[in-house]
N, C-alpha and C positions, 0 to 999 in steps of 0.2 A: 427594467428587465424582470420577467417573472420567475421570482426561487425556484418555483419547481420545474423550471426549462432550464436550468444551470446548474452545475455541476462542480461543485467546490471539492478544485484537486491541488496537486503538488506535481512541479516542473523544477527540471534542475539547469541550472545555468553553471557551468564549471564549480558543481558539487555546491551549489548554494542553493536555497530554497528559493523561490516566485512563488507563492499562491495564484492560481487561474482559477478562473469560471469556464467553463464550455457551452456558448446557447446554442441550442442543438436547432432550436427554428431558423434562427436568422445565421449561424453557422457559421457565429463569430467570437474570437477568444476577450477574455474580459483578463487584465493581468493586474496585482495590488502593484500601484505606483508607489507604495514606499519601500516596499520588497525589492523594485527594480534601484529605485534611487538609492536603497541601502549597497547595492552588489556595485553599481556601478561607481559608489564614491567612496567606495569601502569601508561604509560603515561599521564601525566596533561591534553595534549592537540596535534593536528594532530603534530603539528611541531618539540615535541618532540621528538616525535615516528618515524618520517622523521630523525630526527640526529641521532639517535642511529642507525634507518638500515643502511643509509649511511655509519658509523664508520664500523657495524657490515659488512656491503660488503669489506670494504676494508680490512678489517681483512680476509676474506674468500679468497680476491683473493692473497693476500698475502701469503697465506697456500698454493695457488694453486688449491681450490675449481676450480670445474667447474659449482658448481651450481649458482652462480651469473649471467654468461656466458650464462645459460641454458636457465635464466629465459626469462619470456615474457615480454611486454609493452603492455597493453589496456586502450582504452582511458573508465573512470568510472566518474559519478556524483559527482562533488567536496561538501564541504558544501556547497557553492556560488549556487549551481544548475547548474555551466557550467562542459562540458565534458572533463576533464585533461588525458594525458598520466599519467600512475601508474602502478608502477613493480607489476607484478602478479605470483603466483606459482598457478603447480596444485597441488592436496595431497598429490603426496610424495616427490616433491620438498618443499613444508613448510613441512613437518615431520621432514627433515634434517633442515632446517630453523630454529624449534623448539629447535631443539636436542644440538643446538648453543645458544641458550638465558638460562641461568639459573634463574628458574621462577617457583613460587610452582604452577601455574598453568597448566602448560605443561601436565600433565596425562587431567587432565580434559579439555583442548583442543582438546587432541588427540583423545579421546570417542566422543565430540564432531562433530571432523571433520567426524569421521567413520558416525557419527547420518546423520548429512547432506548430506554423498555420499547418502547413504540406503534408506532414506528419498525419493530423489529425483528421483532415479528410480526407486523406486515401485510408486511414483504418473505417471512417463514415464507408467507404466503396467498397472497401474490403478487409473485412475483422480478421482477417487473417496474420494480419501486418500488426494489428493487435499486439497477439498472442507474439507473435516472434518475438517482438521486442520487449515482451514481460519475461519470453524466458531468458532471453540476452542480459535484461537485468538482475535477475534471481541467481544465475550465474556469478557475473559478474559483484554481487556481493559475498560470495563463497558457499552457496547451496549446491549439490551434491544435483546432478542431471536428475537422478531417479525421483529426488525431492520435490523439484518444478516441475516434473510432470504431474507430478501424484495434486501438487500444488493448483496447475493450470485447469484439471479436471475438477478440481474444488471450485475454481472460478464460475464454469461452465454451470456446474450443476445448482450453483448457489444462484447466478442469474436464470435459470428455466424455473426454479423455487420461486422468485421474486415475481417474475414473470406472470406463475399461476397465482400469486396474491392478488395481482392489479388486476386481473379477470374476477377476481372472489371478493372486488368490491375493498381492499383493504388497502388501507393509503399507507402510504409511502412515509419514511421518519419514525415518529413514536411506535405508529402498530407496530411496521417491520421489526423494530428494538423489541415489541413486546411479543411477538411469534418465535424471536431469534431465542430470546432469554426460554421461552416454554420449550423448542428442541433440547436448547443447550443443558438446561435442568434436568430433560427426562433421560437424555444418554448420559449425560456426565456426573450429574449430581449435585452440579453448580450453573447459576447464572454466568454470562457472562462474563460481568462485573468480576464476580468470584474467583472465576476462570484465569481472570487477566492478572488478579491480583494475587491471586497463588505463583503465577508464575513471573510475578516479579514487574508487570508493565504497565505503562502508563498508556501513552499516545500509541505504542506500538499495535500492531494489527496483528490480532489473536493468532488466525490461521497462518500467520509468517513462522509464528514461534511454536507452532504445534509439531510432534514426531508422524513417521511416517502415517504410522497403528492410529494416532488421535486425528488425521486427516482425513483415513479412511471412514473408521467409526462417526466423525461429522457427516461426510455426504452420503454416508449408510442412513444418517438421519433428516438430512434435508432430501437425500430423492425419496426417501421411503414415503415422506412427508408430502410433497409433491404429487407422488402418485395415488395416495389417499384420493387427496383434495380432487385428483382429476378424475376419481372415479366416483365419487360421493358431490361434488362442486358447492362447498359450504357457501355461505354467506355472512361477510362482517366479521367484524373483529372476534365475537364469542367462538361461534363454530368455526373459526378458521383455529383458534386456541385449542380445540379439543383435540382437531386432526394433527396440529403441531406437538401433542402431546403424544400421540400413540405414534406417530411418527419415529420420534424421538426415542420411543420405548424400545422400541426395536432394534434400535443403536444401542440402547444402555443394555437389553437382552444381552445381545451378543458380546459387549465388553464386561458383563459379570462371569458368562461361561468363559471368555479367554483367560480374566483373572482368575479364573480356579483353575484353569486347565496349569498353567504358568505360574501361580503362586505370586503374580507382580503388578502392581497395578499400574494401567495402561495411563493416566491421566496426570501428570504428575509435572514436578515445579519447573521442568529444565524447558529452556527457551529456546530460540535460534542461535544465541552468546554462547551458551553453555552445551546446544550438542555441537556447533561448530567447535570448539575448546575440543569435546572428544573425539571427532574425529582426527583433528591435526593433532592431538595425542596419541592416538592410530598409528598414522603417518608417521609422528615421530619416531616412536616405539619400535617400528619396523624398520627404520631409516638407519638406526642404532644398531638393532640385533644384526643386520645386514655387514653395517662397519666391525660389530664383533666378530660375526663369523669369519670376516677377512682376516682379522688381524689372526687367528686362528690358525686358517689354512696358511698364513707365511709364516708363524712360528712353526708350524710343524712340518711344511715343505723348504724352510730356513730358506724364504724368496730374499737377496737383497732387494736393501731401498730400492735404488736405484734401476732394477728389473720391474719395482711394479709400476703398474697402470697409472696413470693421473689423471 
């Protein structure tokens, strides 16, 4: 299968990780068979789940299975963050995969894998379906509505960006990395890289851990950027670098006059762990003065126990 028709993402199976591929031509999922073998025999750890399929192949080819034979190799995101070759199946190569491991969880992987094909092409039909379910997720890890939207329109603006790159002749991978770093420098004052590591992350995804103010000021800098390129239409990696610069400028403009206007600067170490901590410190804080005002009002209206509310 060809890298750049596939799309090396993360699926969760009852809060466990699957590595997938998505080929977008032939419109078929590609899933790491050690990923699935590790959830479903509950492996401790990647390495286990790597010894058992191992065993479990040579058992298959030993039967005379062809599906060991069948399967693919794609290079996927290791824990490390580097790119490894990793056996992969598509769905009804791991069906038979499944059908081999005795594991109470097999039915409910299989409803599963069915969830994930269906899933994926009606967002193909309709990207609408997309979206709902990234805000359903962003939610559901405790971001704040107003954050996922401010977040989903980052999504938006960052693919119409991308977008006008593949029209300007700029490949996809390293450029992309190298236009992203020239915004990211010219608003913020840091690379990426930089970015990530001020504020504490590794694997994590910069714009999950960004504040409202630092999400805005990004896609101040990638539409501003965007819309250069479409009015000027560079070419190649050079002049796509220039227009990502003054792009970008334009961002970082506007976040030096805020930081004076405010005296604070906008850019700063706290992540998605750390604003979520303040706002449930919010919460709490309020939750408390609430409990003191009561106790308040029934010493001074001498409420019995027994009369108040529970």
């Amino acid at each position: 299968m060809d890298e750049k028709k596939q799309n090396d993402q993360i699926q969760l199976f009852e809060d466990q990780k699957i590595r997938t591929a998505w080929d977008a031509e032939q419109e078929e999922w590609y899933f790491s068979v050690v990923d699935v073998v590790g959830v479903l025999t509950d492996a401790p750890d990647y390495n286990t789940g790597r010894k058992y399929w191992n065993k479990l192949k040579q058992r298959l080819k030993e039967e005379g299975s062809e599906l060991v034979t069948n399967c693919h190799q794609l290079k996927m995101t290791a824990a490390d963050g580097k790119k490894r070759l990793t056996d992969v199946a598509d769905t009804e190569q791991l069906l038979r995969i499944i059908q081999s491991i005795p594991s109470p969880k097999a039915e409910p992987f299989k409803l599963w894998l069915a969830q994930v094909g269906r899933e994926r092409i009606e967002e193909t039909i309709d990207p609408e379906q997309a979206i709902d379910r990234a805000l359903e997720t962003y939610l559901k890890k405790g971001y704040s509505e107003e954050w996922v939207h401010q977040r989903l329109l980052a999504i938006r603006i960052r693919n119409e960006l991308t977008d006008e790159w593949q029209k300007r002749g700029v490949e996809k991978g390293r450029e992309y990395a190298i236009l992203t770093d020239e915004i990211s420098r010219a608003w913020s004052g840091m690379t990426t890289r930089q970015y990530k590591r001020l504020k504490g992350l590794k694997k994590e995804n910069l714009r999950d851990n960004m504040s409202d103010l630092e999400l805005v000021l990004n896609m101040l800098a990638e539409a501003s950027t965007t819309s250069i390129s479409r009015t000027e239409q560079p070419k190649g990696l050079e002049e796509n670098k220039r227009v990502a610069r003054r792009g970008g400028r334009i961002a970082g403009n506007a976040r030096k006059e805020l930081e004076q206007e405010t005296g604070r600067p906008v850019v700063t170490a706290e992540n998605a762990q750390t604003l979520q901590q303040l706002v449930t410190g919010v919460v709490e804080d309020a939750a408390k003065l609430a409990e003191e005002t009561e106790e308040l009002l029934h010493k001074d209206n001498k409420i019995p126990d027994k009369d108040r509310d529970n």
